[in-house]
C-alpha positions as CSV (number, residue, x, y, z in Angstrom):
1,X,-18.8,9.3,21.7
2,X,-19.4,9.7,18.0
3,X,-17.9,13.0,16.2
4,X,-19.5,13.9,13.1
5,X,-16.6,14.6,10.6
6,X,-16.1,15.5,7.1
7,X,-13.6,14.3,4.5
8,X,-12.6,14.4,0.8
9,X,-12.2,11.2,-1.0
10,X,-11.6,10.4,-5.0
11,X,-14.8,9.2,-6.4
12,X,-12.9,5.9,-7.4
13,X,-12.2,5.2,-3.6
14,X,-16.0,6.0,-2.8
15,X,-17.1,3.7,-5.1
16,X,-14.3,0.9,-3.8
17,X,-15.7,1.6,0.0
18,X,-20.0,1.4,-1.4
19,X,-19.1,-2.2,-3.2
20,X,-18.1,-3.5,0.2
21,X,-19.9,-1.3,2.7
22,X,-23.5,-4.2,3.2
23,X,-21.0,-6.3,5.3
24,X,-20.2,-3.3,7.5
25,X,-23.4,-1.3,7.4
26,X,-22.1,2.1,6.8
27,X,-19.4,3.8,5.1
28,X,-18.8,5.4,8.5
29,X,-18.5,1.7,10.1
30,X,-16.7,0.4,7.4
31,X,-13.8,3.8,7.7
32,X,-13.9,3.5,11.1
33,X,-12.5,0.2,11.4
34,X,-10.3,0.6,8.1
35,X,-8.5,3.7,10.4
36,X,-8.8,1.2,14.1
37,X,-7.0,-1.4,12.1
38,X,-4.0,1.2,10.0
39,X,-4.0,3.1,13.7
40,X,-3.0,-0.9,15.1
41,X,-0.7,-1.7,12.5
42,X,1.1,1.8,12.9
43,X,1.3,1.2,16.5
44,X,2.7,-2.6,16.2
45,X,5.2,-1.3,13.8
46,X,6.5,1.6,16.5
47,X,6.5,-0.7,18.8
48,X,8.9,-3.7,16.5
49,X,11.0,-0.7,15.9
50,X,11.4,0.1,19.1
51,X,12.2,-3.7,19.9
52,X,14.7,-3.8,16.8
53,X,16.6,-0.7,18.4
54,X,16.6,-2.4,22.0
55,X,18.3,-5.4,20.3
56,X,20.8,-3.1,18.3
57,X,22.0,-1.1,21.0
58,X,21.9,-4.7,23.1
59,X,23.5,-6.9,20.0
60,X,27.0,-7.4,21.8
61,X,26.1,-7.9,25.0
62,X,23.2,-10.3,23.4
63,X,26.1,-12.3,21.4
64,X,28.5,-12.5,23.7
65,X,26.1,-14.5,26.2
66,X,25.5,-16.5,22.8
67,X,28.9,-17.2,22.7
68,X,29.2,-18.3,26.2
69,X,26.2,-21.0,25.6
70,X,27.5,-22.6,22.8
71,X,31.0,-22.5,24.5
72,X,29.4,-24.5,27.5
73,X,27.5,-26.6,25.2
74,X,30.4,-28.0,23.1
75,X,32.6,-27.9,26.6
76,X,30.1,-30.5,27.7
C-alpha cells in the first residue's frame, strides 16, 4: 500500500533526481528505490557489525583453534 507523503528537498537535489527520473518513471519511483537500497545497505552494515563483534568477543577461542591446525599441520 502506497502512502502519500511530503518532503523538503534543496532545489539542487530536485534537479539532480528530474535529470535522472525517465529511467525510473517518477520521482516517487526513483526515491523509493534510492531509500529500499540506503534502508539495505544500513541493514547489511548492522548486520557486518554484528558479525565483527561475534568474532571479537570469539577472537581467542577463534585463534587458538588456529593455533592447533597449523600445530597439526607442521606435526605432520
Amino acid at each position: 500500500m502506497k502512502v502519500k507523503t511530503s518532503i523538503t528537498l534543496e532545489s539542487d537535489l530536485v534537479g539532480a533526481i528530474d535529470r535522472q527520473v525517465a529511467a525510473y518513471g517518477s520521482r516517487s519511483e526513483f526515491l523509493e528505490l534510492a531509500a529500499r537500497r540506503l534502508l539495505a545497505r544500513l541493514a547489511k552494515e548492522a548486520q557486518e557489525q554484528r558479525d565483527c563483534e561475534i568474532i571479537e568477543r570469539r577472537s581467542t577461542a577463534l585463534n587458538r583453534e588456529a593455533e592447533d591446525v597449523l600445530d597439526y599441520q607442521v606435526g605432520a
